[in-house]
N, C-alpha and C positions, 0 to 999 in steps of 0.2 A: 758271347759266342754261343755259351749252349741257350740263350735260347731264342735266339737264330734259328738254332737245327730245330729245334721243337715246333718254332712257328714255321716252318719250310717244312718240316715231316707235319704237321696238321694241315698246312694247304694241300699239300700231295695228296695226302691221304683223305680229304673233302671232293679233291679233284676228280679220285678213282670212285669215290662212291658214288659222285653224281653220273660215274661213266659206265661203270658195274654196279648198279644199284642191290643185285645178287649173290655178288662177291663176299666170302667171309673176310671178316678184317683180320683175320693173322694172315689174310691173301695181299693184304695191303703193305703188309709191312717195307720199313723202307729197307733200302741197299745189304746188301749181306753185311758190309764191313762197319754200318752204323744201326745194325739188329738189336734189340738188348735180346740178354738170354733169355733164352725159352726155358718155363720151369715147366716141369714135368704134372702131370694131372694128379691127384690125389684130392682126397676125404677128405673132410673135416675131423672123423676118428684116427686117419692115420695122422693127423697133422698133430693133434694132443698126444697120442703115442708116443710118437718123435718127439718132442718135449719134455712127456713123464720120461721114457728112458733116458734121456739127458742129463738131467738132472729130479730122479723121482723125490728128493728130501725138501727141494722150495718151494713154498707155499702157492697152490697156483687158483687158491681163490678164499676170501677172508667178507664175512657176512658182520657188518655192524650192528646193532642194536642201538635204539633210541638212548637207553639207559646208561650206553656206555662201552658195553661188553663185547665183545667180539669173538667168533668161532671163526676157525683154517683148519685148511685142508691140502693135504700136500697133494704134487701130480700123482705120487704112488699111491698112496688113499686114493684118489680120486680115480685113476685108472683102475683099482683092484673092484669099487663098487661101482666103476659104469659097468663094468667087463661083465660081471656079476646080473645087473640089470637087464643089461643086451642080451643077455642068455636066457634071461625067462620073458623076455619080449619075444625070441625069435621061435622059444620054447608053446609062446600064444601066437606063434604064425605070421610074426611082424617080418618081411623081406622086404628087400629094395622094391621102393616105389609106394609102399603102401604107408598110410598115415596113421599115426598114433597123437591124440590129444593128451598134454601133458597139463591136470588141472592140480598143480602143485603151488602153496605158495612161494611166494619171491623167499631162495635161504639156498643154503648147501643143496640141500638134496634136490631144488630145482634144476641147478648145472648138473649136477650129476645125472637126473632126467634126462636133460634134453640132449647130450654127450652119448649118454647111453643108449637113445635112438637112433642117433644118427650110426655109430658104431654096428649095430644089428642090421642097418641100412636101411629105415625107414625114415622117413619125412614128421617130424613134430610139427603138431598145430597147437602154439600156447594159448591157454584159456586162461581171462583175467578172473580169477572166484570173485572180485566185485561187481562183475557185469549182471542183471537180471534174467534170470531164470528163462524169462523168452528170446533173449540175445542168444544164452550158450546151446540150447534146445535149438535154433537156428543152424548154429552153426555146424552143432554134431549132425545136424539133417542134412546140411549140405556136402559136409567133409566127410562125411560116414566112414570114420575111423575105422580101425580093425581092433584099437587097444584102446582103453583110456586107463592113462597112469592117474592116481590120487592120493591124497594121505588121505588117513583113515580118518577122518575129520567130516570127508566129501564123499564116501563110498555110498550111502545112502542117496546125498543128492545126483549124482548123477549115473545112479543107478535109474532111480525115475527120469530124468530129462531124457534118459537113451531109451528107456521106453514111450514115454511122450513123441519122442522124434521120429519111431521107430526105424531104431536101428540096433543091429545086433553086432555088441560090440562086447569084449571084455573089458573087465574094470580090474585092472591091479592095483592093490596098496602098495605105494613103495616101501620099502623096509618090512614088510612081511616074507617069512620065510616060501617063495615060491617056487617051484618046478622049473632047471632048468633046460635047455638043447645043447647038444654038440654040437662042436665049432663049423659042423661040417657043410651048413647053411651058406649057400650064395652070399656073400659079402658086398657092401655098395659098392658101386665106381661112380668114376668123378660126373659122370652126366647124370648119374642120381639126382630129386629132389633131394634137397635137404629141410625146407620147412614150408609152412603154407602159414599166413597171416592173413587175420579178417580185420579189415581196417576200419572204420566209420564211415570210409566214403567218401572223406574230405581228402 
């Protein structure tokens, strides 16, 4: 029976686009009494929020090691150093819509990055640190960040690619003691980007 209704709500809904080709599809929806609910618009930072206050003491993300070993991170950790983060991004002029490249390796403190951007309400662009030097110089030319986040490993390198690219961007270390903003900053909404990726092409 249900799916009946699914394939009968997808010819419907095939029917009206090829008749409203204009039409938004939550305009298509079917019958009131066979709707599913509507959930409400929100973030990506309020959606982890809602989660840490949930429960801030379970683990909401655990980094293996080849060797064996393992580091976590609860959602309260993890909310207290995005929250943290967001503030000195938005403190370097990161607002909804604007992009920040996050050249941090694959680990904790790369979720905590990219969480922490989207929460200040900017758009993350992740950078692979194995790509070659005229790849990420590419890319910072074309994304021209406002931020690039890095461990202190990369501050050097792509301190030069963003002058290669020219583009003027700041370069934060994560985990350095940095300058925050008040909260008092435009926050994203749901029609915000949330990330840009540069694919190969393929």
């Amino acid at each position: 029976e249900s799916a009946e209704a699914i394939l009968s709500t997808f010819t419907r809904t095939l029917t009206e686009l090829l008749s409203r080709p204009d039409a938004l599809v939550d305009a298509l929806t079917p019958e009131a009494d066979s709707a599913p609910e509507q959930v409400a618009p929100t973030t990506l930072g309020e959606l982890f929020d809602t989660a840490a206050h949930r429960d801030p003491a379970a683990t909401a993300v655990t980094q293996c090691a080849l060797d064996g070993s393992t580091r976590s991170m609860t959602y309260g950790e993890v909310r207290a150093a995005k929250d943290e983060l967001a503030s000195a991004l938005r403190a370097a002029g990161v607002r909804p819509g604007r992009l920040v490249a996050v050249a941090v390796p694959r680990s904790l403190e790369q979720v905590v990055a990219l969480v922490a951007v989207v929460t200040a309400g900017g758009a993350y662009v992740p950078l692979d640190l194995a790509y070659p030097d005229e790849r990420l110089e590419y890319i910072l030319a074309d994304a021209a960040p406002q931020v690039v986040l890095v461990d202190r490993e990369q501050h050097d390198r792509f301190t030069r690619l963003l002058e290669r690219a020219g583009v003027e961007a700041r370069v934060l270390v994560q985990g350095d003691d940095l300058p925050t903003a008040d909260s008092a900053a435009p926050g994203p909404r749901p029609q915000d980007p949330a990330y840009v990726i540069y694919t190969s092409g393929s």
